[in-house]
C-alpha positions as CSV (number, residue, x, y, z in Angstrom):
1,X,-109.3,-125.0,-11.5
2,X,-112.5,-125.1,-13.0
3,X,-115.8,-123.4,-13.3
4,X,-119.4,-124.6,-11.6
5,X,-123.1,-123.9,-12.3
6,X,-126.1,-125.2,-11.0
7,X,-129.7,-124.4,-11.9
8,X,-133.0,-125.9,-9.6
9,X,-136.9,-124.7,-10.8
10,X,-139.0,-124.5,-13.6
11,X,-137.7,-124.9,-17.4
12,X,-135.2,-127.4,-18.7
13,X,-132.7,-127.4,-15.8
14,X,-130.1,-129.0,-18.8
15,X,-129.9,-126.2,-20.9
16,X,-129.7,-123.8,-17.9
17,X,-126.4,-125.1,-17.5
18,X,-125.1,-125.4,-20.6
19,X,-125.7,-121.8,-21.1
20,X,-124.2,-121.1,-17.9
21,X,-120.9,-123.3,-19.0
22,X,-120.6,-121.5,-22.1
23,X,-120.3,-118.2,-20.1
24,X,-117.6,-119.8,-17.7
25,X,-116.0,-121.8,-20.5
26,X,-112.7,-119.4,-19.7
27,X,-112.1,-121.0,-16.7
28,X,-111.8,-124.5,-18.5
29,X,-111.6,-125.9,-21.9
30,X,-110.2,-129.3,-21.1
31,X,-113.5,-131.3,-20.9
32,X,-117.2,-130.4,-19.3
33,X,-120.5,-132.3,-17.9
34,X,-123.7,-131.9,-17.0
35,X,-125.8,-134.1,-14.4
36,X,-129.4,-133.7,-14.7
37,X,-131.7,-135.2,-11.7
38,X,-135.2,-136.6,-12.8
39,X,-138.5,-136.7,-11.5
40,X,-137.9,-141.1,-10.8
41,X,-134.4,-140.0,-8.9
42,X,-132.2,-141.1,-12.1
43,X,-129.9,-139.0,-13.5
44,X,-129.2,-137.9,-17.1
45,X,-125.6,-137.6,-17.6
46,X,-123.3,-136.0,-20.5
47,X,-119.2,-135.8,-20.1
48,X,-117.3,-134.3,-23.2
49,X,-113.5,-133.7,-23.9
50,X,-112.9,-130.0,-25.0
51,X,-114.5,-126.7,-24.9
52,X,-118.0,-127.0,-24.2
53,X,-118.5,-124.5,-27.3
54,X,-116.9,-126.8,-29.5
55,X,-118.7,-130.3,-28.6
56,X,-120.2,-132.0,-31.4
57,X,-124.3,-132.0,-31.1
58,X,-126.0,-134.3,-28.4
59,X,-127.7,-137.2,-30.0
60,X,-130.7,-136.7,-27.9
61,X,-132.6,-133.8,-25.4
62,X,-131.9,-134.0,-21.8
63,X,-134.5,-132.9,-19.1
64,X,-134.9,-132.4,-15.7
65,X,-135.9,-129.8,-13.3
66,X,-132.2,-129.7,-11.3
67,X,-128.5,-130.2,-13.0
68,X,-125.3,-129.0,-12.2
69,X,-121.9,-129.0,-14.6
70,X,-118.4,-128.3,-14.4
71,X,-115.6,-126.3,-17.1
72,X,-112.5,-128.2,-16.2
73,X,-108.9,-127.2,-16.2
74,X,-107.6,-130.3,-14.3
75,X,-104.9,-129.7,-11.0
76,X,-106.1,-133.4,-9.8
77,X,-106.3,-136.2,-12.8
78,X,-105.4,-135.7,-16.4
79,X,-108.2,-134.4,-18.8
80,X,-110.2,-137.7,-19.9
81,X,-113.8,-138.4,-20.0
82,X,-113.2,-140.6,-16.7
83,X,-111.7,-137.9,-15.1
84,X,-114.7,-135.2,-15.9
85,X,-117.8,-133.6,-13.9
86,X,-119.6,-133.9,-12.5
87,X,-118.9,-137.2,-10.5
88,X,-121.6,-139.6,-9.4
89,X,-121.8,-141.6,-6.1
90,X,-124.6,-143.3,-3.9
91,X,-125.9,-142.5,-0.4
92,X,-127.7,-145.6,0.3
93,X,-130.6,-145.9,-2.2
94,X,-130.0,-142.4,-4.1
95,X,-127.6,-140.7,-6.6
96,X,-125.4,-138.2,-5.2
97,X,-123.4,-136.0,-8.3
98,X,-120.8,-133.0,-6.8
99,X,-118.6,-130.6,-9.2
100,X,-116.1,-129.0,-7.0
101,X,-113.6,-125.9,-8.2
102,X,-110.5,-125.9,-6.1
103,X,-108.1,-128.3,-4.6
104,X,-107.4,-130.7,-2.0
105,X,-103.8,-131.2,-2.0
106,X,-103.7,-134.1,0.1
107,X,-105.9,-136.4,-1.9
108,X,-103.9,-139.2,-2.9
109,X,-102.5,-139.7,0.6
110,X,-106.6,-139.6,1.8
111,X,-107.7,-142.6,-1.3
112,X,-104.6,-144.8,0.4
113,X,-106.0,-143.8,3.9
114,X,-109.6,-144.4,2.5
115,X,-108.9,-147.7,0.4
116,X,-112.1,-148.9,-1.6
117,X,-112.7,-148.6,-5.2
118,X,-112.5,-145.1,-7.4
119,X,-113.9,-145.2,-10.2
120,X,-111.4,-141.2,-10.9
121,X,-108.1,-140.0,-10.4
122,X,-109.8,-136.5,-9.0
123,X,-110.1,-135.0,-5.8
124,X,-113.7,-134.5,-6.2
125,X,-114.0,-138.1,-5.8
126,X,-112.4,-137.9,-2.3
127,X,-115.4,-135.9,-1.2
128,X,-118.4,-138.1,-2.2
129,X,-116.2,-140.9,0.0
130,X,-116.0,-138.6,2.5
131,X,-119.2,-138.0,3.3
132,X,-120.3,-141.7,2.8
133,X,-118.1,-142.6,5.4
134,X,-118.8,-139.9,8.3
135,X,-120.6,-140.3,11.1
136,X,-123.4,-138.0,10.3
137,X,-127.1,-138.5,11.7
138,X,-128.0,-137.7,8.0
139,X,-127.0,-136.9,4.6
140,X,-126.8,-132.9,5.5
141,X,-125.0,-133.6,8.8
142,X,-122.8,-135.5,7.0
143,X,-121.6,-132.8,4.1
144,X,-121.6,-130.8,7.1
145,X,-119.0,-132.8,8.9
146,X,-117.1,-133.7,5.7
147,X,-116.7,-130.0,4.8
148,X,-116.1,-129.5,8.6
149,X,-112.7,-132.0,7.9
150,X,-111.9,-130.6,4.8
151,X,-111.8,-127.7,5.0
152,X,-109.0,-127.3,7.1
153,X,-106.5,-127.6,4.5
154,X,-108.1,-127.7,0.8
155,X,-109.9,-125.5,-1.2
156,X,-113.1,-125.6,-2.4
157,X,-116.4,-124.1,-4.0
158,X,-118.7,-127.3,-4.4
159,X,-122.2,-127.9,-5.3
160,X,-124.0,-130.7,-4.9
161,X,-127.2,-132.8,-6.4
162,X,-129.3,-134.9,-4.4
163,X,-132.7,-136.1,-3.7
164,X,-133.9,-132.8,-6.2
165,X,-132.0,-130.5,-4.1
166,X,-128.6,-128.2,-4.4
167,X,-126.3,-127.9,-2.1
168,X,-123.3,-124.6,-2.7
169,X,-120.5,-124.6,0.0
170,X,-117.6,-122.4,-0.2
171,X,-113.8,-123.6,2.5
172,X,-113.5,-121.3,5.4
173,X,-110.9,-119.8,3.6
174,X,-113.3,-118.4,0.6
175,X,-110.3,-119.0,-1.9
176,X,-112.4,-119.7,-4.5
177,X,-115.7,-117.7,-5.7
178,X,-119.4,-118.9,-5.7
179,X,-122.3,-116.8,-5.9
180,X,-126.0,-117.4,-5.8
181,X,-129.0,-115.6,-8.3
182,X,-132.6,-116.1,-8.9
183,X,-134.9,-115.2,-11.2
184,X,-139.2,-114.9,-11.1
185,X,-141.7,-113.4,-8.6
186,X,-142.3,-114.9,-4.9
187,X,-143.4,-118.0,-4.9
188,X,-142.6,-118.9,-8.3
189,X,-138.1,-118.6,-7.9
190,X,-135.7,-120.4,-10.0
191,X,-132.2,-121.0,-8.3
192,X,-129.0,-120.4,-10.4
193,X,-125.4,-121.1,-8.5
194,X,-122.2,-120.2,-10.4
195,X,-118.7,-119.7,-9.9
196,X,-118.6,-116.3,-11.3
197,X,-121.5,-113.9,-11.8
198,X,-120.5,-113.7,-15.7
199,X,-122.6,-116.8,-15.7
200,X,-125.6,-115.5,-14.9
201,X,-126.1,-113.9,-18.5
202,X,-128.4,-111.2,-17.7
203,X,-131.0,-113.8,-16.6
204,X,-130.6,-114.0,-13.3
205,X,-130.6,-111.2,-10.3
206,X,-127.5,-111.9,-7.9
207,X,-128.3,-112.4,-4.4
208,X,-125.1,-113.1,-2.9
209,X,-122.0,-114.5,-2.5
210,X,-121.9,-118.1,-0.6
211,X,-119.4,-117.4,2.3
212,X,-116.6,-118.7,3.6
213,X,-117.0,-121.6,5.8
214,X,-121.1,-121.4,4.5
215,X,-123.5,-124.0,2.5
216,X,-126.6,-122.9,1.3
217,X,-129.2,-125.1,0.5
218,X,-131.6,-125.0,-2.0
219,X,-134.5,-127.1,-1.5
220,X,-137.3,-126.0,-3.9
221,X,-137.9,-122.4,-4.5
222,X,-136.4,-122.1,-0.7
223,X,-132.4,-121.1,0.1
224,X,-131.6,-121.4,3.8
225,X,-128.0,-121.4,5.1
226,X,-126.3,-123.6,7.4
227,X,-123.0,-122.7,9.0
228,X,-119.9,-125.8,9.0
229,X,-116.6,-124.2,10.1
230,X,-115.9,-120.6,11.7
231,X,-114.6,-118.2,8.5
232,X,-111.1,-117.1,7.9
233,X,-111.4,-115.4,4.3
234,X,-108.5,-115.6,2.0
235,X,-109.8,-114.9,-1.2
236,X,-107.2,-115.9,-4.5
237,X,-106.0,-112.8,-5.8
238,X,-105.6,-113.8,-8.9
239,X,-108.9,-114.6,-9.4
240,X,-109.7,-110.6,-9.6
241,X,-106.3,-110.3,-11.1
242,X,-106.7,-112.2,-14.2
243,X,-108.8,-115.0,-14.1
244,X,-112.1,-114.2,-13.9
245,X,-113.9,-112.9,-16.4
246,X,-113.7,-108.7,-16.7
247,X,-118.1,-109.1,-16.7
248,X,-117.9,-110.7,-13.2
249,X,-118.3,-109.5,-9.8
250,X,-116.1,-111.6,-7.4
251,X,-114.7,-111.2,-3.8
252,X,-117.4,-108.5,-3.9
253,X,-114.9,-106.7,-6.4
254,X,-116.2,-105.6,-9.8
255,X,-113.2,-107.1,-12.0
256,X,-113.2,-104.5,-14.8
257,X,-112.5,-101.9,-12.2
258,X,-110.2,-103.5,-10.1
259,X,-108.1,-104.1,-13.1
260,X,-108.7,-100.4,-13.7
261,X,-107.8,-99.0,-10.7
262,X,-104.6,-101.2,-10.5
263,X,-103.7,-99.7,-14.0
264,X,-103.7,-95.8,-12.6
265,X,-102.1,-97.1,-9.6
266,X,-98.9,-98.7,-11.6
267,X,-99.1,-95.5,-13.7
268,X,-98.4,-93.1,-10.9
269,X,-95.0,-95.3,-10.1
270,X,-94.0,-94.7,-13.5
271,X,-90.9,-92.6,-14.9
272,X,-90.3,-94.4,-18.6
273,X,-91.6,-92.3,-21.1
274,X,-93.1,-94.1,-24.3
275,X,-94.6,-93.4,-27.1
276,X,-97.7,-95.5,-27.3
277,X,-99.4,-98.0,-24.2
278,X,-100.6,-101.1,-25.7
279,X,-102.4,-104.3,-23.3
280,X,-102.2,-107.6,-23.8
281,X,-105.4,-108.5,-24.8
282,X,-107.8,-109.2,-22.8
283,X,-107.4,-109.5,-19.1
284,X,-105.2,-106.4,-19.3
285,X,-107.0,-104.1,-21.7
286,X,-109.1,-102.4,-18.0
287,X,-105.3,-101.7,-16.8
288,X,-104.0,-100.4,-19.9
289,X,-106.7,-97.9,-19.9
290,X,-106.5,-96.9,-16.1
291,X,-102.9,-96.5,-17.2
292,X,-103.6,-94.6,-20.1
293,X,-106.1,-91.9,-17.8
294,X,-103.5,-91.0,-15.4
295,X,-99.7,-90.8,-17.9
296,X,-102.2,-89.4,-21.5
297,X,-99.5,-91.9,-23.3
298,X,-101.9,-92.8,-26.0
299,X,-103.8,-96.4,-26.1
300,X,-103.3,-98.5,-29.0
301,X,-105.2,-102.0,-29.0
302,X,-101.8,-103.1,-31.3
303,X,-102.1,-106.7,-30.8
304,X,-105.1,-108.4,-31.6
305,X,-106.2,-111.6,-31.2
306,X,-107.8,-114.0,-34.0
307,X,-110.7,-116.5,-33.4
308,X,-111.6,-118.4,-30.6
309,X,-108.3,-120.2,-29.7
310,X,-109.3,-120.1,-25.9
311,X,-107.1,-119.1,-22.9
312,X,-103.1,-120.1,-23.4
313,X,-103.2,-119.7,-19.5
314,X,-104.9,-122.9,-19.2
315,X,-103.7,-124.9,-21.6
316,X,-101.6,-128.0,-19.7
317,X,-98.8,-128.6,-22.3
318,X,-95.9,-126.5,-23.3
319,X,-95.8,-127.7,-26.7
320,X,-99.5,-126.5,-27.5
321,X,-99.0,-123.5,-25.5
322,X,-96.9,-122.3,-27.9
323,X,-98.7,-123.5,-31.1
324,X,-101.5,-121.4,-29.6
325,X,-100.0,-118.3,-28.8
326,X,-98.7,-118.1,-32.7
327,X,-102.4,-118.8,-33.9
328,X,-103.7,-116.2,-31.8
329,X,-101.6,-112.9,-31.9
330,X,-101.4,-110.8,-34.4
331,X,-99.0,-107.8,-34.9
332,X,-100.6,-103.9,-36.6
333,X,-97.0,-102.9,-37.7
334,X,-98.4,-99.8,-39.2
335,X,-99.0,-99.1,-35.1
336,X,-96.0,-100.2,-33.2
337,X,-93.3,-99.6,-36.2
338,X,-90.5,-97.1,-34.6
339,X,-92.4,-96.6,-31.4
340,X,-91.6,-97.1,-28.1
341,X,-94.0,-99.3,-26.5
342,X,-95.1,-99.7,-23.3
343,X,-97.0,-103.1,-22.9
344,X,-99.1,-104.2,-19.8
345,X,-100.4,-107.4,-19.1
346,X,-101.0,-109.0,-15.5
347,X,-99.7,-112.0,-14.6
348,X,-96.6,-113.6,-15.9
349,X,-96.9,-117.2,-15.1
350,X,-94.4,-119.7,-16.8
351,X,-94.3,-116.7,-19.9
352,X,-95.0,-118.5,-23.1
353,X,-97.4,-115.7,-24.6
354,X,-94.6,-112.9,-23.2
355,X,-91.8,-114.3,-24.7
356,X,-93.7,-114.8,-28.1
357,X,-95.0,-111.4,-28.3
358,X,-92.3,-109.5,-27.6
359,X,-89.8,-110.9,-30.5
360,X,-93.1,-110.8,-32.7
361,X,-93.5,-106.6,-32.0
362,X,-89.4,-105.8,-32.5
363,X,-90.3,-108.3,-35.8
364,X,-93.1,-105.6,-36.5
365,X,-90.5,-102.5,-36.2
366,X,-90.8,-101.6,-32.4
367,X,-87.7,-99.4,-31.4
368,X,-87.7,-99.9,-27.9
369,X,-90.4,-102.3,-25.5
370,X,-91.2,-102.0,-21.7
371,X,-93.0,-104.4,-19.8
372,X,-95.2,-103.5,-17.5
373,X,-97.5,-105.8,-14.8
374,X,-100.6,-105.1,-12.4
375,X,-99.3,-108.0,-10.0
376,X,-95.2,-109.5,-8.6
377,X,-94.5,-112.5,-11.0
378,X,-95.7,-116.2,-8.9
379,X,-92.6,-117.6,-7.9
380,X,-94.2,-119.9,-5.7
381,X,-96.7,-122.6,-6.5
382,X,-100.6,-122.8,-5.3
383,X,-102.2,-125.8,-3.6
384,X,-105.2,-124.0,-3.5
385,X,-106.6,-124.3,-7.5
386,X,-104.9,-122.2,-9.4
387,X,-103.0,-123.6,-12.4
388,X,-99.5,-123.0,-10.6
389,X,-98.9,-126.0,-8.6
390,X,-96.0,-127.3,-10.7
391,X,-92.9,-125.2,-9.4
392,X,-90.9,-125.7,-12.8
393,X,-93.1,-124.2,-14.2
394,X,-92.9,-120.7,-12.9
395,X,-90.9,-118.6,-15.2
396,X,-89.6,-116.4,-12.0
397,X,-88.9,-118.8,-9.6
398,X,-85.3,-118.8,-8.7
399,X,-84.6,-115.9,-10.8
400,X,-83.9,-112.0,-10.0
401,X,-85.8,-109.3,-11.9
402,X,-82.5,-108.7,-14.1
403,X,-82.7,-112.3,-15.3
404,X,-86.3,-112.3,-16.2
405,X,-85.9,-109.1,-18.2
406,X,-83.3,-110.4,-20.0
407,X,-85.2,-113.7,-20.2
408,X,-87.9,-112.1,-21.9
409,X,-86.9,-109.6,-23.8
410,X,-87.6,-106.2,-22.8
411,X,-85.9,-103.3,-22.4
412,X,-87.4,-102.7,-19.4
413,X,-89.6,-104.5,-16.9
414,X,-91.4,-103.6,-13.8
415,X,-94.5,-104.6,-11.6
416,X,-96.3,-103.8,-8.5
417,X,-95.2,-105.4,-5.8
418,X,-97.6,-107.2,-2.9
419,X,-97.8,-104.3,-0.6
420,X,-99.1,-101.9,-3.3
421,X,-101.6,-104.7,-4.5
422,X,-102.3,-104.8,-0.9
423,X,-103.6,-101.3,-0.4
424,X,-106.0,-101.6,-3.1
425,X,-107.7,-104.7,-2.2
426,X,-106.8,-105.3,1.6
427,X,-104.9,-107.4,3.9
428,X,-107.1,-110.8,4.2
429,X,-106.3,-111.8,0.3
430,X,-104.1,-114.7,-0.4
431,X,-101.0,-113.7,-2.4
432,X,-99.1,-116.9,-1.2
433,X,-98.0,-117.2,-5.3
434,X,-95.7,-114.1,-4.5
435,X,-95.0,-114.4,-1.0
436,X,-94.9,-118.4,0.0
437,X,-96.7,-117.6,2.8
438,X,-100.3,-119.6,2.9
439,X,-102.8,-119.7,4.5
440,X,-102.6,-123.1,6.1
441,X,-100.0,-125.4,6.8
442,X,-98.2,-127.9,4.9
């Protein structure tokens, strides 16, 4: 689970990316990197541990008129400069660099198959092998063939550098999002790929997203697109759920408004009467206001967060997890003291920030709390990217709703179940975290 930009055309291609990093740096805050190709065919390369915000300063500038670079949240290879993006082969004479968002749960068994040397523990490595090894009458053929293989059971959104040129390819499947923008007049286009529109910053103007089963290549101030496998979209719905960014456009959804719309749709299933609504900020402050337009229950932002501790979601162990979510949070008693509250979040995952919050608002003088969610809780893992892939820890798995209610605290808990999610978005989007039924095989 990561997220991916790449820049091609005039201006420092480096700083393109950075930029672009910084407004994706919620979908990773383990490590980042940026490759930048020169005019020679070198490459300029930078790999950091942590948020890409706070990096110490670069001892030099870095140029170049093409670069890619990667957020990570690692689901293949434990966070470690080694392990970073974007990762750096050869095809013959030249540099080849790819930073992939997604997964390929199969990798380890493909590096045994493969043999040879990595120089990674990551499943982006097993790509770059991949295509050195097929049978390709060139290096496009040969991503072509690779992706071909591939994507037949992993996910992936991928761009990659070579020669001066971008290549963007999405799986059939379309799990994970990657859109292409462009900024200037005709004749005179700069190229910008990204994993979520968020990225763009207001510089770019979206063209479109990359499709399923689709690479585009970017050669210049020319995009063309070359088909590699026949589409069969299952886009994550958790991406629009939660993890992308509310400012992004993804799946062709606008995420602010999805969230929205999921919020008046849990309202009109509701019968508990309380005195105030309050989100859990921020992926469910759209919902709690969708929520608040249909029931009138009035909207209190009651628990605030403080600085810029990052997203708990992704943070890989408990123990920090924890120490996060009691940096974060903050209680107003003056607002929740002898009310009964009605709290809405999205997704509850293995439930660290829900089961701190909820002690922390019957602290603040809450009389009665209900929890309320815009998606079924995952009770089984994804092999597809997401940051679920470790069964133990899924706080629902194995347990009824009575069990998690009691787990966690509430009074009451509810949540819309797959079918209503369903309606809203459509039948074609994954939801194999609630159901166990994927897309592909074992």
């Amino acid at each position: 689970m990561s997220g991916i930009f790449g820049f091609i055309g005039k201006g420092n291609a480096f700083t393109e990316v950075r930029t672009g990093l910084e407004n994706l740096s919620h979908r990773g805050q383990e490590s980042w990197g940026i490759v930048s190709g020169l005019r020679d065919g070198s490459f300029s390369e930078v790999r950091r541990l942590g948020s890409v915000f706070q990096s110490s300063p670069l001892n030099r500038p870095y140029f170049g008129s093409v670069a890619i670079g990667q957020v990570r949240y690692p689901t293949a290879g434990e966070a470690s400069e080694r392990n970073s993006q974007p990762i750096v082969g050869k095809f013959r004479k030249d540099k080849i660099a790819v930073v992939h968002n997604g997964h390929i749960p199969k990798y380890r068994q493909l590096m045994e198959e493969m043999g040879g040397l990595f120089q990674t523990e990551t499943d982006t490595e097993v790509i770059l092998h991949m295509i050195a090894r097929s049978e390709g009458s060139d290096f496009l053929d040969k991503v072509k063939r690779t992706l071909s293989v591939l994507g037949r059971q992993a996910a992936f959104s991928i761009v990659i550098l070579h020669k001066g040129s971008l290549i963007a390819a999405r799986d059939p499947f379309g799990f994970r999002p990657l859109s292409v923008a462009r900024r200037g007049e005709e004749g005179d286009y700069v190229w910008a790929v990204a994993s979520e529109t968020c990225a763009f910053h207001g510089q770019f103007e979206w063209i479109e997203d990359v499709a399923p089963g689709e690479m585009v290549v970017i050669d210049g101030e020319e995009a063309r697109t070359i088909s590699f496998a026949p589409p069969n979209p299952h886009p994550c719905i958790v991406e629009c759920l939660d993890f992308a960014s509310v400012a992004s456009q993804v799946f062709s959804k606008n995420c602010y408004k999805f969230r929205e719309e999921l919020g008046t749709i849990l309202a009109r299933l509701e019968d508990q009467k309380a005195d105030i609504i309050v989100p859990i900020p921020r992926a469910a402050i759209p919902a709690a206001l969708g929520f608040h337009d249909v029931t009138g229950i009035p909207y209190k932002e009651a628990i605030s967060t403080v600085g810029e501790i990052g997203r708990i979601f992704i943070v890989s162990k408990e123990k920090e997890r924890l120490e996060k979510v009691e940096k974060k949070f903050q209680i107003n008693q003056e607002v929740v003291k002898d009310k009964e509250v009605l709290v809405i979040d999205t997704l509850l995952v293995r439930g660290s920030t829900t089961m701190a919050l909820i002690p922390k608002l019957r602290e603040a003088g809450a009389r009665k709390i209900h929890l309320r969610l815009t998606a079924p809780p995952p009770r089984f893992p994804c092999y597809m990217g997401m940051a679920m892939a470790k069964t133990g820890e899924l706080l629902a798995m194995n347990r009824t709703d009575e069990q998690l209610t009691k787990l966690i605290g509430a009074d009451t808990f509810r949540y819309l179940r797959t079918e209503e999610l369903r309606e809203s978005v459509g039948p074609n989007f994954c939801c194999a975290c609630f159901t166990g039924e994927y897309p592909f095989s074992s």
